[in-house]
C-alpha positions in Angstrom: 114.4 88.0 90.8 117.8 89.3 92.0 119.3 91.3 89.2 121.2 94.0 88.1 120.4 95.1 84.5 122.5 96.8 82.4 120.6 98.5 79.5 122.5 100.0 77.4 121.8 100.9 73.8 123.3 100.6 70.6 126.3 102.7 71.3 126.5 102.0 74.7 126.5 98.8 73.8 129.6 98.5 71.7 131.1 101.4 73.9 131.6 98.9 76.5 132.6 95.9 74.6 135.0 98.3 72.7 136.6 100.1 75.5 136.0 98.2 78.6 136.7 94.4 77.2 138.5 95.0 73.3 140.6 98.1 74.8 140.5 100.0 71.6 140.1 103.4 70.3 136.7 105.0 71.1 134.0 104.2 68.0 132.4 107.5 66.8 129.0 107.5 65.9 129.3 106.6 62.6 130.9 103.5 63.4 129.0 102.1 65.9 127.5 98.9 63.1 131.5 97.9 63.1 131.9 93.8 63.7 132.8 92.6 66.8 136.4 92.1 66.8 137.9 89.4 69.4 139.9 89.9 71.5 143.6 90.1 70.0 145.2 88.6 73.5 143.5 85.5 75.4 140.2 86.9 76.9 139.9 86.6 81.1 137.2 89.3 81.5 134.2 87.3 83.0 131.7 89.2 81.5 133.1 88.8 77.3 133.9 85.0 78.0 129.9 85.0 79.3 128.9 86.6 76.2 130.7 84.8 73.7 129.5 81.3 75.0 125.7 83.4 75.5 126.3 84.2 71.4 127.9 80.7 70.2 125.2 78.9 72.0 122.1 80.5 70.1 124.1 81.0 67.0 124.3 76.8 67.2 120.8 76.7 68.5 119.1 78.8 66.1 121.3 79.0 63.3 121.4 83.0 63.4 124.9 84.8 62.4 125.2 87.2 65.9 128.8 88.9 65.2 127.3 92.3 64.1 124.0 92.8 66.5 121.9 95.9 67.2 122.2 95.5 70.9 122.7 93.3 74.0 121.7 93.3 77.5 123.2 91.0 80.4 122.5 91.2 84.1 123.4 88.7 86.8 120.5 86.8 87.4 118.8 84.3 90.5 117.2 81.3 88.8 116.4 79.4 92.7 112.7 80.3 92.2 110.0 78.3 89.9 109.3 80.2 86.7 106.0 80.9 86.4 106.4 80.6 82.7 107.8 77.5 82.7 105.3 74.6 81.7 105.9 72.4 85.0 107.0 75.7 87.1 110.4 74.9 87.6 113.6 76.7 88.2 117.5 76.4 87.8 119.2 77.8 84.3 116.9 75.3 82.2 113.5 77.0 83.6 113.8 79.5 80.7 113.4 76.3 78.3 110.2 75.2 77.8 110.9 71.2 76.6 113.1 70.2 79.2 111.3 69.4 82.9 111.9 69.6 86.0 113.5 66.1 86.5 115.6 66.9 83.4 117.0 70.0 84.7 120.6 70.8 85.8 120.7 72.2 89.7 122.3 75.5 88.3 120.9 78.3 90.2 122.9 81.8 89.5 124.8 83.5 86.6 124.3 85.5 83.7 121.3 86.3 81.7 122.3 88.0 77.7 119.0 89.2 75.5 121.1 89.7 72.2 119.5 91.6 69.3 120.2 90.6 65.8 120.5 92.9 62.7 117.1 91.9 62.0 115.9 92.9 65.0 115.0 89.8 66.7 115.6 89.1 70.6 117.6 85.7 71.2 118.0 85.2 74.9 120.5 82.7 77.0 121.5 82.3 80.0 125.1 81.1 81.2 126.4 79.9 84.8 129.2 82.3 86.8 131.2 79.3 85.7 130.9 79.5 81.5 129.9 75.5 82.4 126.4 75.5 81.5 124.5 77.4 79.2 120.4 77.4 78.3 119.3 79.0 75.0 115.8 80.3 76.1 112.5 80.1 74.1 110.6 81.4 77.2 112.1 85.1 77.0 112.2 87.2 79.7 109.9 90.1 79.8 111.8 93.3 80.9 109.5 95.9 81.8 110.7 99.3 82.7 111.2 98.9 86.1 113.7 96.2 85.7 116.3 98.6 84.3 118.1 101.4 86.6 116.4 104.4 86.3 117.7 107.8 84.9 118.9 109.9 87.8 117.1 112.4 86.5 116.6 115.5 89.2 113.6 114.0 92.0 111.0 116.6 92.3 111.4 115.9 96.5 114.4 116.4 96.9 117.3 120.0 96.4 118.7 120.9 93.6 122.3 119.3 93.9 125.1 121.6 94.0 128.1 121.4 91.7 130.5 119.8 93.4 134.8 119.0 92.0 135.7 115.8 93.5 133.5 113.6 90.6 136.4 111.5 89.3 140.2 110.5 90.2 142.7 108.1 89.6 143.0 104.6 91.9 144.1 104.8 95.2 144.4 102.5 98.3 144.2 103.2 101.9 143.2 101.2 105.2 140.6 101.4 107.7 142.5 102.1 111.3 141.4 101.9 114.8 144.3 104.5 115.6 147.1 106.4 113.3 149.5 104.5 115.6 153.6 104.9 114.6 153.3 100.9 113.3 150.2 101.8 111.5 151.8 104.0 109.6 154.8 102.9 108.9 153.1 99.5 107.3 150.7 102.0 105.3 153.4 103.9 103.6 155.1 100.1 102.7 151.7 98.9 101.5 151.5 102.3 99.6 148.7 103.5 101.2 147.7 107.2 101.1 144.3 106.8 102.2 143.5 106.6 106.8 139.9 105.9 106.7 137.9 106.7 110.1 134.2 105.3 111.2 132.9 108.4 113.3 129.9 108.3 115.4 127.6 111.4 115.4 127.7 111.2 119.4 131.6 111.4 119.2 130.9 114.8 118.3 132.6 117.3 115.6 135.6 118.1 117.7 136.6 114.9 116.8 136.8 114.7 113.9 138.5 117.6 113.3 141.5 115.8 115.2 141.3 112.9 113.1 141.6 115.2 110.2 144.4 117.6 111.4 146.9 114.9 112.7 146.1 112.3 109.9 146.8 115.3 107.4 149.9 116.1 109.8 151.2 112.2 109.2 150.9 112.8 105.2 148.1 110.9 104.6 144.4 111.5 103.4 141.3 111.3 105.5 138.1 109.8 104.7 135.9 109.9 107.8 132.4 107.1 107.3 129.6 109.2 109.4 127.1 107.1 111.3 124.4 108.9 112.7 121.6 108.4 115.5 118.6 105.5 114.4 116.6 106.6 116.9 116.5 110.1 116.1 116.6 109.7 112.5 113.8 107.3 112.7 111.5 109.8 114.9 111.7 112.6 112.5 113.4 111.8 109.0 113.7 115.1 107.6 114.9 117.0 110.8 117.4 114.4 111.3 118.8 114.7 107.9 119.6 118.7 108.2 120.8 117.8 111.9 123.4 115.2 110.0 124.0 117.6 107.2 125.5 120.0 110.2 127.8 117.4 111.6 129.5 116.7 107.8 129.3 120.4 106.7 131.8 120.9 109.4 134.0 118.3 108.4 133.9 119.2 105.0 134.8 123.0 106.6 138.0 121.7 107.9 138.8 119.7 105.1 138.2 116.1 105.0 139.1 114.2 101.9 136.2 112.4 102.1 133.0 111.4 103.6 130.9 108.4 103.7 127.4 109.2 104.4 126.6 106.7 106.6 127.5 102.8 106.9 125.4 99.5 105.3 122.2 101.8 105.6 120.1 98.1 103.7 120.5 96.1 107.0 118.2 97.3 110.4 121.9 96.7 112.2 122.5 100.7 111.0 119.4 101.8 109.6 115.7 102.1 111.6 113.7 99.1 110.8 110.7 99.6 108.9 112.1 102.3 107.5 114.7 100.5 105.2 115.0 101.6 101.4 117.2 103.1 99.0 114.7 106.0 98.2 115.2 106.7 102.3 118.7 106.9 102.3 118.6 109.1 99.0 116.9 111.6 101.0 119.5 112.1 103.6 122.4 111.4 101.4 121.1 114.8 98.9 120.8 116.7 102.4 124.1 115.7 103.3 125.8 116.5 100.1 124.8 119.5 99.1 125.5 120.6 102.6 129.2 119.5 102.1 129.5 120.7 98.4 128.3 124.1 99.7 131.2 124.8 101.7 133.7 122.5 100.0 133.2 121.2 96.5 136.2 118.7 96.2 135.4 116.9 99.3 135.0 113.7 98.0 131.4 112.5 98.6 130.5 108.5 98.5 127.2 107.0 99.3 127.1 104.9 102.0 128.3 101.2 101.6 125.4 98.7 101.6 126.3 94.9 103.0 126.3 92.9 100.3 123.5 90.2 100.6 120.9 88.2 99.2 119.5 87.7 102.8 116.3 89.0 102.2 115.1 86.7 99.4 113.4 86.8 96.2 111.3 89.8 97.6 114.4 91.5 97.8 113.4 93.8 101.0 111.4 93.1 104.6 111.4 95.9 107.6 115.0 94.2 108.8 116.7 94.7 105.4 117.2 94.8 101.8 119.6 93.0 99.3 122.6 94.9 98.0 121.3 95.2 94.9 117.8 96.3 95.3 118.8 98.9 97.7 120.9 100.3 94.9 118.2 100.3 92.1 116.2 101.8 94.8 118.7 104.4 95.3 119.3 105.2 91.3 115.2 105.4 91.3 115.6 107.7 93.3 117.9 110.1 91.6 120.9 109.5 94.0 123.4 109.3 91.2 123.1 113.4 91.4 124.1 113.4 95.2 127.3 111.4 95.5 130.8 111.7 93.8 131.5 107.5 93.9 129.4 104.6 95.1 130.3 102.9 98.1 130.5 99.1 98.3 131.8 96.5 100.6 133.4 93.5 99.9 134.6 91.2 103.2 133.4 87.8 102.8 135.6 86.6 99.9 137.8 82.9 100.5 138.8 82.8 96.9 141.6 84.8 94.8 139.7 88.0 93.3 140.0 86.7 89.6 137.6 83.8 90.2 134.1 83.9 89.7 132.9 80.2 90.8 134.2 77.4 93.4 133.2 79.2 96.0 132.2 76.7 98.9 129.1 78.2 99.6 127.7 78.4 96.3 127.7 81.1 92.9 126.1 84.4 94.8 127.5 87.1 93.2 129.0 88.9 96.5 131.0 86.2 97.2 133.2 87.2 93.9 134.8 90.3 93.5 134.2 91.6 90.1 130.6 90.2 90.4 130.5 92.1 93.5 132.0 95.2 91.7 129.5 95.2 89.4 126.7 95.2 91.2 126.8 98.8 91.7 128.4 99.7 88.1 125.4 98.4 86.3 123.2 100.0 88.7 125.4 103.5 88.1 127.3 103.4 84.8 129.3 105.8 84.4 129.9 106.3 88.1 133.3 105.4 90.3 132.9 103.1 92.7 134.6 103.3 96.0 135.1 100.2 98.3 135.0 101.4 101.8 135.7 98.4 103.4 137.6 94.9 101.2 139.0 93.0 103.2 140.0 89.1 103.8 139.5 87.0 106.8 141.9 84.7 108.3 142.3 83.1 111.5 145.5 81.8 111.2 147.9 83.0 114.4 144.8 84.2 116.4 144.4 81.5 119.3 141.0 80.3 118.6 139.0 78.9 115.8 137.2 81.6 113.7 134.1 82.5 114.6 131.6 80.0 113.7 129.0 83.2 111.7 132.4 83.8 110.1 133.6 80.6 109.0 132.7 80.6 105.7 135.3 77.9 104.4 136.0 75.6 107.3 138.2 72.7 104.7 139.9 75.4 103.4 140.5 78.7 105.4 142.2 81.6 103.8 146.2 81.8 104.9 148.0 84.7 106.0 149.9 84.2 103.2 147.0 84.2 100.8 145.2 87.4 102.8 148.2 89.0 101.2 148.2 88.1 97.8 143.7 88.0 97.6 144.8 91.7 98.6 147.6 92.4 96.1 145.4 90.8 93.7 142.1 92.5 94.6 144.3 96.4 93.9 145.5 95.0 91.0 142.0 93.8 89.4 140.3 96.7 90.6 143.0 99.5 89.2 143.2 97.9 85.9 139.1 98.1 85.6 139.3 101.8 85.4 135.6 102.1 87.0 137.3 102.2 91.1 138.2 105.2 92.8 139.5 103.5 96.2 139.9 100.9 98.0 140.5 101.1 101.8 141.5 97.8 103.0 139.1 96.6 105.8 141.6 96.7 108.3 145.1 97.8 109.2 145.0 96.8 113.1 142.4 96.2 114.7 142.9 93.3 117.2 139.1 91.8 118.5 138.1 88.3 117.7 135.3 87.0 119.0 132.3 87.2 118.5 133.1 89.9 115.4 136.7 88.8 114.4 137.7 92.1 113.3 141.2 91.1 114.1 141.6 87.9 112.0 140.7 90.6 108.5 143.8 93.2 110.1 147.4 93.2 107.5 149.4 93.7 111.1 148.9 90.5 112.3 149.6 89.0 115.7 153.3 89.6 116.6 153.5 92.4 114.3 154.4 91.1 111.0 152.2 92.3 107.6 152.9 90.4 104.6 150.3 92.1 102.9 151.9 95.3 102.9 154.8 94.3 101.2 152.9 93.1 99.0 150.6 95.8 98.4 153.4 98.4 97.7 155.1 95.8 95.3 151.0 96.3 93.2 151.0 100.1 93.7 154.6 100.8 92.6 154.0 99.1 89.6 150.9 101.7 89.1 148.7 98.5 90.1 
């Protein structure tokens, strides 16, 4: 199945619901058997709304009181297949219930799964639609063996000791993906309230080259974060020689100073990575290289694993030799002890035509990438505890461009995002994410860029055609406020 556990134990449990959803004081120890409280305001977090229609549906169903619990578990969960389990194999939300058939069952195919332990120690499971319209109270339970939950990043025997780096944690910030520090370019970063230039540097560009992109970016007030793709071909001849080879190119920029580096770009997809030779335990192994080489010569560069592209492309199997799904590739990766060899998680968001508070209506269905938050957390259940940093958000529209979007692009053809709306899905999007407290960035995928077809980089860029940017204004208007 695609999903992303999040196992969490007793304290964990009520840490999050406490802190994250409740925002009050930090429970001690001691405390941790406290009722759940509700919510004193009107609840919007996705994730509590899921869970109290998860709870209120088996505390109907079974007749079981559920408001003190020892522990609860969600991820988001693909029901498209036939359960195995199910008598007459089928799928959809209602395959986890063993009396009602396949001609009986509601076409519901992604959301929420919650296994909710009672004080007497009994599992309850449910599941719940991205939409909090359906829910199934389950009497075939799921069985979670250890490989469904993330594993510890505990230190990998294979790979270097990582060294202590500074840069593990900061306060939001928002910057923009350029194609040139150009005088306009800057002067609609610094009214979007931008103090992040983010850079994609080739290895064949050469270091040189990136030391200019640092020194004038620096020179214009802003901070650099430089995303460094390397060679496939080379890297898929000779792994391990390749990685030292890469860890050269970023020591140097490290050396003279960079902000930050992405190590690498969407290494899941065989567009970036060597086919065959796709997984998150791969890319671990060049990304601990690559770190330590940077925090050995400059511990607060600000390290970020490479930003897979969020997908379900690859199926129920979750990987083939051209690819694997965003979130496999990231259990792969926390398997693989990656957690110890990056400051914050890289993620990707550019395929969104809805305002970044839903999470259903989308036109193409409920995946989970094609929402923000359940895009967010994607990578915060497979890291908790870690930042995440979006390297590229961003929000297509062809409006003012010439042409029709690109038919591979146009993901909402009865309804295509506005300029107007580009601006406030982007306002919106630095607003969710600061007030989540779990993002570190958020570079805005892009500031002005101008192609169109076939890849219309130019339809996602805030300067638009003519040189207007309504999403700067409202940017700043977000980050003056503190987001």
């Amino acid at each position: 199945m695609n999903r992303l556990n999040m196992r969490y134990g007793l304290f964990a449990a009520l840490l999050f619901m406490m802190t994250v959803i409740l925002g009050i004081s930090l429970v001690t120890p001691s405390q941790v058997y406290a009722q759940f409280e509700e919510p004193t305001a009107t609840p919007t977090d996705p994730v509590w709304l899921a869970f109290n229609a998860a709870r209120d549906a088996i505390t109907e169903s079974e007749g079981v009181n559920l408001n003190l619990v020892l522990r609860w578990d969600f991820w988001q969960d693909d029901w498209s297949l036939p359960n195995a389990a199910h008598p007459e194999k089928a799928a959809g939300i209602d395959s986890c219930v063993s009396t009602i058939g396949i001609a009986q069952g509601r076409p519901v195919y992604f959301g929420w799964t919650f296994v909710i332990r009672s004080m007497r120690a009994v599992d309850y499971e449910a599941r719940v639609s991205f939409d909090l319209k359906d829910v199934a109270v389950c009497d075939i339970m799921t069985e979670v063996s250890a490989t469904s939950a993330p594993a510890d990043t505990a230190a990998n025997p294979d790979l270097p000791a990582p060294v202590a780096g500074a840069a593990a944690n900061g306060a939001f910030e928002i910057g923009g993906h350029v194609l040139g520090l150009t005088g306009a370019a800057q002067n609609a970063m610094n009214t979007a309230g931008m103090r992040w230039v983010k850079y994609q540097l080739p290895t064949s560009a050469g270091v040189p080259k990136g030391y200019e992109l640092i020194e004038s970016t620096h020179a214009a007030g802003f901070k650099v974060l430089i995303s460094v793709v390397g060679n496939q071909e080379e890297l898929a001849a000779d792994p391990a020689t390749y990685a030292q080879n890469y860890a050269t190119f970023v020591r140097a920029l490290a050396e003279a100073n960079a902000d930050a580096i992405e190590i690498w770009n969407e290494p899941n997809i065989d567009r970036e990575w060597p086919s065959g030779q796709i997984s998150g335990a791969n890319y671990t192994a060049l990304l601990a290289v690559a770190y330590n080489a940077i925090k050995g010569v400059n511990p607060s560069t600000l390290v970020i694993s490479g930003a897979p592209t969020p997908t379900g492309f690859f199926g129920a199997a979750g990987c083939t030799a051209a690819g694997c799904n965003d979130d496999v590739f990231l259990r792969q990766m926390v398997a693989a002890g990656a957690g110890n060899y990056a400051d914050c998680i890289g993620m990707h968001y550019n395929e969104g035509v809805l305002p970044p508070t839903a999470f259903s209506g989308d036109p193409r269905g409920e995946f989970p990438t094609y929402y923000l938050d359940a895009n967010t957390n994607r990578a915060t259940a497979a890291f908790p505890g870690k930042q995440v940093c979006y390297t590229e958000l961003g929000y297509l529209s062809g409006e003012g461009m010439g042409s029709a979007i690109p038919a591979a692009y146009n993901w909402s053809p009865n309804d295509p995002v506005t300029v107007a709306e580009q601006a406030s899905y982007l306002a919106g999007a630095a607003s969710r994410l600061a007030q989540r407290g779990d993002i570190r960035l958020m570079i805005v995928w892009n500031v002005n860029f101008e192609s169109w077809d076939p890849d219309p980089m130019g339809g996602y860029a805030i300067i638009r055609p003519g040189g207007s940017c309504p999403a700067c204004s409202a940017l700043g208007t977000v980050m003056s406020s503190g987001g």
